[in-house]
C-alpha positions in Angstrom: 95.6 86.2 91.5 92.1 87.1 92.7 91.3 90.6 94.4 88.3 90.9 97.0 87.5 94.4 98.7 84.8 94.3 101.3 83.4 97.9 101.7 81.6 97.4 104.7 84.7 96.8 106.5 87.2 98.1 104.2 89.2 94.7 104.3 91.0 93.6 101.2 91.8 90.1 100.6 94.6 88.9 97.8 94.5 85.9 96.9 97.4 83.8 95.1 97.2 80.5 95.4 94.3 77.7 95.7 97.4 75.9 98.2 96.5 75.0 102.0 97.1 77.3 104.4 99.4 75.7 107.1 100.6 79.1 108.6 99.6 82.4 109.3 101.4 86.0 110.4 101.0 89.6 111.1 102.9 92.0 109.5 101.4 94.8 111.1 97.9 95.6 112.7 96.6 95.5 109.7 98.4 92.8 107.5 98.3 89.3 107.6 99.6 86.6 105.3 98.9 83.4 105.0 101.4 80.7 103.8 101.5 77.5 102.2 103.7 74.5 103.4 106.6 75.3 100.4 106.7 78.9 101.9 104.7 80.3 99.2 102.2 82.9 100.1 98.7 82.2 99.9 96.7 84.7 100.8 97.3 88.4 102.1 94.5 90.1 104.5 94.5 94.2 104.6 92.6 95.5 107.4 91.3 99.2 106.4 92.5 99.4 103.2 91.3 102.6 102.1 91.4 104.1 105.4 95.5 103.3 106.0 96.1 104.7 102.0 96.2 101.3 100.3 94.0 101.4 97.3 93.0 104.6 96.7 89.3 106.1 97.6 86.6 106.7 95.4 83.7 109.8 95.9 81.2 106.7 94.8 82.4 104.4 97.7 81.3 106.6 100.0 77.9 105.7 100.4 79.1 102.2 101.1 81.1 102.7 104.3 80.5 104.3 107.2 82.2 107.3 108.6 
């Protein structure tokens, strides 16, 4: 599993799986997966992360996003 945060837009990506893609959903607003032709998931997309209480926020990110 690989783990991407993008401060600038406070999107985190998960990635499981080097798979194709062949289908995408939303969960929510803010959550999307992304699935491979077996079903497995590849990929899941969290749209403000820190803002919705995902991963927690740190005083030093601050800087890196804007308010």
């Amino acid at each position: 599993m690989k783990a991407v945060y993008h401060p600038q837009d406070d999107i985190l990506v998960l990635h499981f799986s080097d798979k194709p893609i062949v289908r995408e959903t939303s969960q929510d607003w803010n959550v999307n997966l992304s699935y491979a032709d077996d079903g497995t998931v590849v990929e899941m997309v969290i749209l403000d992360a820190v803002a919705s209480g995902l991963i927690p926020f740190h005083a030093g990110d601050a800087g890196r996003r804007a308010a």
